[in-house]
C-alpha positions as CSV (number, residue, x, y, z in Angstrom):
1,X,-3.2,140.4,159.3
2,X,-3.4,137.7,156.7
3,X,-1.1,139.4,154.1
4,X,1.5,140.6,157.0
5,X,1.4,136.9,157.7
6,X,2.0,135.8,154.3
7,X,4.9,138.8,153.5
8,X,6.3,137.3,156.6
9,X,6.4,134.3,155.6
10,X,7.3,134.8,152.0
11,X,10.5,137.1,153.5
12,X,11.5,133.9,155.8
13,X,11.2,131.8,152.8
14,X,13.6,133.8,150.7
15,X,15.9,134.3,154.1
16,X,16.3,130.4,153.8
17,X,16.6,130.2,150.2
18,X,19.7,133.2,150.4
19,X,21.1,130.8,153.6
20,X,20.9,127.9,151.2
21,X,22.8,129.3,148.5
22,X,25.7,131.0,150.7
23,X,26.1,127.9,152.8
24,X,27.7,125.8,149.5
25,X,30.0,129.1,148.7
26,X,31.2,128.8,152.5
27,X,32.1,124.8,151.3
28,X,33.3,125.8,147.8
29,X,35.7,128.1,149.8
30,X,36.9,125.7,152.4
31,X,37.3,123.1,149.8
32,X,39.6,125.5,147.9
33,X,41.7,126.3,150.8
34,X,42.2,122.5,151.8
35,X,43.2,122.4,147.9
36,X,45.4,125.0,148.3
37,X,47.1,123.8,151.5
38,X,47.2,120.5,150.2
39,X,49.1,122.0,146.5
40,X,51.5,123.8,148.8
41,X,52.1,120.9,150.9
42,X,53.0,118.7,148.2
43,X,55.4,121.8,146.7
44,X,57.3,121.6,149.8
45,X,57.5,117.9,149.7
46,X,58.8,118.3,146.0
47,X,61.6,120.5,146.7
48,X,62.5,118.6,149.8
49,X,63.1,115.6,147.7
50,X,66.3,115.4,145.0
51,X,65.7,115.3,141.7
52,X,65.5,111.8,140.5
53,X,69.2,112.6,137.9
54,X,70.8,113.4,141.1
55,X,69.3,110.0,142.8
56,X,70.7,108.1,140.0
57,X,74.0,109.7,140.2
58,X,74.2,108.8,144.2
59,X,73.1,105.2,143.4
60,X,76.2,105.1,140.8
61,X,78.4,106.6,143.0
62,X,77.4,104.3,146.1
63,X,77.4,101.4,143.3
64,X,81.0,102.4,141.9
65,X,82.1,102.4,145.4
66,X,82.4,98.8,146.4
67,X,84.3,97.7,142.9
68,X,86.9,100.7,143.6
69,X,87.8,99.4,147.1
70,X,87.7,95.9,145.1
71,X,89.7,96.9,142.9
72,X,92.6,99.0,144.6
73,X,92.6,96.0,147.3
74,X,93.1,93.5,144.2
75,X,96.0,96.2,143.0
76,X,97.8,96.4,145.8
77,X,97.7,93.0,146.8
78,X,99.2,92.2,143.0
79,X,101.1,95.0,143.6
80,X,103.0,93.8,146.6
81,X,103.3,90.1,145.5
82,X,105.2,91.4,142.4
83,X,107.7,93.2,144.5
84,X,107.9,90.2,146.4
85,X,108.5,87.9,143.1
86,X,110.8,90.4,141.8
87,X,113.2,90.8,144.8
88,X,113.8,87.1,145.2
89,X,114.4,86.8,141.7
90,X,116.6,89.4,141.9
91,X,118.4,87.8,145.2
92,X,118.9,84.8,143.9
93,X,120.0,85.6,140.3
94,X,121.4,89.0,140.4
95,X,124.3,91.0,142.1
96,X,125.0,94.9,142.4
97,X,128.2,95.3,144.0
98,X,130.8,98.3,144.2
99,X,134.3,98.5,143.1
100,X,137.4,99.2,145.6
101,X,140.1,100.0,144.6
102,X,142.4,99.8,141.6
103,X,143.2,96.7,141.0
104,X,140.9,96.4,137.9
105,X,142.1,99.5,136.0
106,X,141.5,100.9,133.4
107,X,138.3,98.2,132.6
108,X,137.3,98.9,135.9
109,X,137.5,101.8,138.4
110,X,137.7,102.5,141.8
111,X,133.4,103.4,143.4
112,X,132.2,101.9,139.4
113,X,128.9,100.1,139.8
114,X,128.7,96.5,138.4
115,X,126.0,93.9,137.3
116,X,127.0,90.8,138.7
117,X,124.4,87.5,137.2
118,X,124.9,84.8,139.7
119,X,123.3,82.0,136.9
120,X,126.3,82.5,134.3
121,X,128.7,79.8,133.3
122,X,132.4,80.7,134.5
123,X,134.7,81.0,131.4
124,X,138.9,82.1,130.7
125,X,139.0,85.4,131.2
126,X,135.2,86.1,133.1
127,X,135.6,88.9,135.3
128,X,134.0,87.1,138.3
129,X,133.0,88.9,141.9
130,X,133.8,86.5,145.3
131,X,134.6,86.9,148.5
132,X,138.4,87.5,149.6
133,X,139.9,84.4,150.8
134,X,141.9,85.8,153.5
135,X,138.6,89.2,154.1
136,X,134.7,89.3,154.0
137,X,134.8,91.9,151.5
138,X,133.9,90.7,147.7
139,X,136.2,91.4,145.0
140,X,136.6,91.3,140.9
141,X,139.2,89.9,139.4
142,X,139.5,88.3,135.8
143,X,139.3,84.2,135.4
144,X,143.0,83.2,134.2
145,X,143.5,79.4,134.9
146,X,140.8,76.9,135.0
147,X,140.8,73.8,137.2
148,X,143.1,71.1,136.4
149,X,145.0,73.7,134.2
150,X,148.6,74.4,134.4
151,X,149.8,77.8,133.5
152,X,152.6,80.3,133.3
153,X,153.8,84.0,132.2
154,X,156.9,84.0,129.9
155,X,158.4,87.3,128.9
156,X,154.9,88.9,129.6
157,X,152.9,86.7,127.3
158,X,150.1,83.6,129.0
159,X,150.7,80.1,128.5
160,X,148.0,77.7,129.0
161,X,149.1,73.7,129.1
162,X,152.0,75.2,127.1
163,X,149.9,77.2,124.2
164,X,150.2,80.9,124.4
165,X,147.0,82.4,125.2
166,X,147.0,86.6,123.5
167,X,145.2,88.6,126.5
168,X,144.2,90.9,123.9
169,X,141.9,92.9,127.1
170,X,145.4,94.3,128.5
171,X,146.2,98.1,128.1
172,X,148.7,98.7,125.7
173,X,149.4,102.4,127.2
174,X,151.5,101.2,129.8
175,X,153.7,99.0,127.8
176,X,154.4,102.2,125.8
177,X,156.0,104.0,128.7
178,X,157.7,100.9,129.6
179,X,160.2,98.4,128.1
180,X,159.1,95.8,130.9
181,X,156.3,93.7,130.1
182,X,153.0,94.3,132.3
183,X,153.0,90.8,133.6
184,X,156.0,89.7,135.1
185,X,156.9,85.5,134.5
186,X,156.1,83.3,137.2
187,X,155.0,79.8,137.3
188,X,152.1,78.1,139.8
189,X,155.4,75.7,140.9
190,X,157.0,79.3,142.1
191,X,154.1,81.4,143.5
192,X,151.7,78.6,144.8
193,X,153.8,75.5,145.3
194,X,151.5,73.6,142.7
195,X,152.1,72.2,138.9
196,X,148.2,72.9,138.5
197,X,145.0,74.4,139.4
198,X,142.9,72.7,141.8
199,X,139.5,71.1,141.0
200,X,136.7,73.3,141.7
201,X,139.5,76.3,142.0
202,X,140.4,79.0,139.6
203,X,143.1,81.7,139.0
204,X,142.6,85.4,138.9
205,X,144.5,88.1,137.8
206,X,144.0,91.9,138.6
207,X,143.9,93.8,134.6
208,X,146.3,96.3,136.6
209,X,149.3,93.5,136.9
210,X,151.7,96.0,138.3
211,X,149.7,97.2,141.2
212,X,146.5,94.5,141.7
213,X,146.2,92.3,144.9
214,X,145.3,88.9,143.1
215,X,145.9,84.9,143.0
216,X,149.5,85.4,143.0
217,X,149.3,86.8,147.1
218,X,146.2,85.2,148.6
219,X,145.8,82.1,146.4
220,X,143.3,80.3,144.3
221,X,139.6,81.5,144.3
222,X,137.4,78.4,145.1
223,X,134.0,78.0,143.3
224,X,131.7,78.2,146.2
225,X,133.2,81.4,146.9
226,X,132.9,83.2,143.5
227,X,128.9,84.9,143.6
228,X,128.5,86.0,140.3
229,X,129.9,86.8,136.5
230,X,130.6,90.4,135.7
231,X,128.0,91.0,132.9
232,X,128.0,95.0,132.6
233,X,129.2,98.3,134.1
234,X,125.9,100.3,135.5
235,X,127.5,103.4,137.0
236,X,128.4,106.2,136.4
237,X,126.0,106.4,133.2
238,X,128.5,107.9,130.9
239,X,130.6,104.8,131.1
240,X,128.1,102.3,130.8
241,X,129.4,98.6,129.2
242,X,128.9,95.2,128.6
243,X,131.6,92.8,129.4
């Protein structure tokens, strides 16, 4: 009974000493699993987050943002001012204004598009754009007589305070066709009623002296009323000038 006891007890013992040995492998395993749960855990956190390139590129994007609204806000505001600038300059200094009519030919012609500078000194012979004394609508005509001057036309030739003045501008090609000269004489005395041209007044003549509406119908063209000095033809391309 002795030895049964003993085998007994021996076979416990190595019963606990097997338990004692499996029990770490259960650990070892769980520890293993938690490691494995915890690798795959922090996978999944990886690929939820962006890579740290594309981060950057967001932050430069998000960054660049701000100084292009700055920017186009400080473009078009510059932007619009020079328009602004530019069209009062423009309205106070400069003139585009349309032909009518015939009056001007052949220097000028009938729907030509002009460039009229309302800053230029007002000389003999100017083509000059004002408004028709006796309409609204504007006109151009070429500067003749000056203030205080005293003119006349004598067998077709200008005479200035009694100096002929050549009007070397005039086409010849109608004087070819005709014996009569283009301008017909006259004196101020016999188309105005005046020796002279008034102060602040001037003279104009249509280049077309057979067929032109000018000072010799409606009168002298006062200063306040002239806008502008002729400076180039614009339109139609093909014909473009300087005067």
């Amino acid at each position: 009974m002795g030895a049964k006891k003993q085998g007994l007890s021996n076979e416990n013992k190595r019963k606990v000493a097997l338990n004692k040995k499996k029990k770490p492998r259960k650990a070892n395993t769980e520890q293993t699993r938690n490691q494995k749960k915890q690798q795959i855990a922090r996978k999944n956190d990886r690929s939820k987050k962006k890579p740290r390139g594309q981060k950057s590129k967001r932050r430069k994007q998000q960054r660049r943002k701000p100084k292009q609204k700055f920017f186009l806000k400080e473009f078009s505001i510059t932007l619009l001012i020079s328009v602004l600038l530019i069209s009062l300059v423009l309205w106070f200094t400069v003139q585009l204004p349309k032909v009518e009519g015939y009056s001007m030919t052949p220097t000028i012609n009938d729907q030509d598009r002009l460039f009229v500078s309302k800053k230029s000194d007002i000389r003999r012979f100017s083509l000059v754009s004002f408004k028709s004394p006796k309409e609204e609508d504007g006109m151009i005509r070429r500067v003749i007589g000056l203030p205080s001057e005293k003119l006349y036309y004598q067998q077709g030739s200008l005479f200035i305070n009694g100096e002929e003045i050549p009007e070397r501008f005039l086409s010849t090609t109608l004087s070819e066709f005709s014996e009569e000269p283009q301008t017909a004489d006259f004196t101020l005395k016999e188309v105005l009623k005046v020796d002279r041209v008034p102060e602040d007044s001037y003279f104009v003549l249509g280049d077309n002296r057979l067929y032109a509406t000018d000072s010799r119908y409606f009168g002298f063209v006062k200063k306040k009323n002239i806008t502008g000095v002729v400076k180039a033809r614009i339109f139609p391309i093909h014909a473009m000038r300087q005067f």
